[in-house]
N, C-alpha and C positions, 0 to 999 in steps of 0.2 A: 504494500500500500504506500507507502513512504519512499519507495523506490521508484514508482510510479507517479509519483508527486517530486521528480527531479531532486531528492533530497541522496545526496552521496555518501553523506556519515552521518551516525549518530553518537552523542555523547551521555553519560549517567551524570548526575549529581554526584557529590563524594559519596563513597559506600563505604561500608565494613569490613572489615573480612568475612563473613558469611555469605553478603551481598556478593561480595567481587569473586569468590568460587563458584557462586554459582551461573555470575556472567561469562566468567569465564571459560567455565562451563558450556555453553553456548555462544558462543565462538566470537567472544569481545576482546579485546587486547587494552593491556594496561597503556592510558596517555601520561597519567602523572600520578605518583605517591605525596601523600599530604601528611602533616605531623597535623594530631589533636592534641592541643592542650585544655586545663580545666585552670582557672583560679578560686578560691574559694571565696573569695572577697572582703579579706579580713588586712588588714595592713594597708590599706589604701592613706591612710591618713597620714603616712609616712616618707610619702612623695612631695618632698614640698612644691609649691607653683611654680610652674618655669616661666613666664611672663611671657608665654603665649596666651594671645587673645582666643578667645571661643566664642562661636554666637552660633544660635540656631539657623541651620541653613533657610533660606526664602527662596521660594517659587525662581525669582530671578537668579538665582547661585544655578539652577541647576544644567546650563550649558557650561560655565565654568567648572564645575562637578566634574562633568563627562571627559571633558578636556584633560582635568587633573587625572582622572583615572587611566585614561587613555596612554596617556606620558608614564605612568607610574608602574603598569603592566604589558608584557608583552602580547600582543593580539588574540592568541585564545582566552588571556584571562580577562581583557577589557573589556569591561560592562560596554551594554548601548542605553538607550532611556527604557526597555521593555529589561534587561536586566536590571537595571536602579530598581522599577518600581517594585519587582519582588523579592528584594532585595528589603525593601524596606517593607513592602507587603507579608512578608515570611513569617513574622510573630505578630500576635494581638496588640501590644503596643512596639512603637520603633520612636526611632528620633535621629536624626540628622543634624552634627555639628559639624562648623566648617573652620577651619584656620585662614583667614583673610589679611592680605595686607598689602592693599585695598583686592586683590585679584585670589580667588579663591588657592590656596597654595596644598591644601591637605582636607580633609574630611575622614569623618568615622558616620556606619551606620553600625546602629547598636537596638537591639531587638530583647525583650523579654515575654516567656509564654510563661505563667504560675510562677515555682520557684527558681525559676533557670532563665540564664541571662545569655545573650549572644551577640558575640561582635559580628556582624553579617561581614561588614568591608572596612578595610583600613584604606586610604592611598596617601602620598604625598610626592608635590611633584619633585620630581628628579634633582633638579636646583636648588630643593630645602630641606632636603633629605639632611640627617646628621644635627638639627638645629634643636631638638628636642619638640617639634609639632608631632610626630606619630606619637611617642610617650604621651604628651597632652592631651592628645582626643581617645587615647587606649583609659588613662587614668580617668577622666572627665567619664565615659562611656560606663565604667564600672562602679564609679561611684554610684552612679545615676539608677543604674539596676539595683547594687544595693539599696538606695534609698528608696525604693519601690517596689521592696520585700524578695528581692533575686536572694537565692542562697549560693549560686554556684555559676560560673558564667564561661562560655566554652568558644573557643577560638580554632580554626585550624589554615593550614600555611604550604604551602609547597617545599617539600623538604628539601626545594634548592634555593629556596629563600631564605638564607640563612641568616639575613640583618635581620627582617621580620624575627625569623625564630628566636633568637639570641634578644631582641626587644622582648619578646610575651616573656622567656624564661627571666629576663632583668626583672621585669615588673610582678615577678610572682608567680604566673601560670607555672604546673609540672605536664608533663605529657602525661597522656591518658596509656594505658598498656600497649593499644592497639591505635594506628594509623586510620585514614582513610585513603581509599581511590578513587580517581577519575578514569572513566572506561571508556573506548568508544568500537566501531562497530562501520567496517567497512562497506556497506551495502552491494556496492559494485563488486563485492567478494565473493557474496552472500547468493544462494540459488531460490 
C-alpha cells in the first residue's frame, strides 16, 4: 500500500529492544542507536542561573524555531513544522522555551503525561553551542515538570551525540539499562 503510494522507506519511532527484534525480525535494518536517560528530578536547585534569558516561545518564534533546528541536526533528525507540532503535541501538557538574543538561538520542548516528564527536543544553533543555552532550557525544562508534580523525566540522544550525552549525564540524568532504536525498512527491497 505504501509502496504504491510512491513512499521508498519507512522509519519506526525509537523502540526497545523487544520492539527492535521483532522489527527486525521482519526485515527492518537498524538506522541509528539512541542512549535513554532518566533524571529523577531532585538537585535541580543546585544549578545556579547562567544568565541566559528564557521566555516562552510565540507563535512568531516558530520559523526561527525550525531554522535553529534545522542548523543544529543533520537532515534525518531535523524537524519540519508537522514534526514540531507532535513534538509538542506528544504529552497532555508541553511548553516551549526559547533562548533569544534578539534571533531565536536555542529552544527546549519539554512535555509531561501524570508522573513523568519528557524533554521531547533540545537544539541550539551551531554558533552558540558551548555558551551554557542547552544547560539552561534542559534545567528550566525540569524544573518546570517538577513543579507540576513530574516525579521522573526521560530524555534520549543518538549515541553519536556525545556533547548532548555528556550535557544530560553533567546535569544529572543516569542511563536507563537499555537503549533505544530507530529502524527503517527499505520498501523497494520488500516483495
Amino acid at each position: 500500500m505504501l509502496k504504491a503510494r510512491g513512499v521508498a522507506r519507512v522509519f519506526t519511532a525509537a523502540v526497545p529492544p523487544p520492539e527492535e527484534r521483532i522489527l527486525l525480525d521482519a526485515g527492518f535494518e537498524l538506522r541509528e542507536r539512541l542512549h535513554l536517560l532518566r533524571h529523577d528530578l531532585t538537585g535541580l536547585d543546585g544549578h545556579p542561573e547562567s544568565g541566559v534569558k528564557l521566555r516562552r516561545a510565540r507563535p512568531s518564534d516558530r520559523d526561527q524555531i525550525l531554522v535553529t533546528d534545522n542548523a543544529a541536526f543533520d537532515p534525518f533528525w531535523a524537524m519540519d513544522e508537522e514534526a514540531l507540532d507532535e513534538a509538542v503535541g506528544a504529552t497532555p501538557a508541553s511548553r516551549v522555551r526559547v533562548a533569544s538574543d534578539p534571533r531565536v538561538v536555542g529552544f527546549a520542548v519539554s512535555g509531561r503525561a501524570g508522573k513523568s516528564g519528557y524533554l521531547q527536543r533540545l537544539a541550539v544553533a551551531p554558533d552558540q553551542q558551548g555558551r551554557g543555552i542547552g544547560r539552561s532550557l534542559v534545567v528550566d525544562g525540569l524544573r518546570w515538570m517538577r513543579r507540576w508534580g513530574a516525579r521522573r523525566a526521560l530524555v534520549n540522544t543518538q549515541v553519536v551525540n556525545e556533547r548532548a550525552h555528556q550535557l544530560y549525564l553533567r546535569l544529572g540524568f543516569v542511563p536507563e539499562p537499555h537503549g533505544l532504536a530507530v529502524l527503517e525498512l527499505d520498501l523497494g527491497a520488500t516483495s
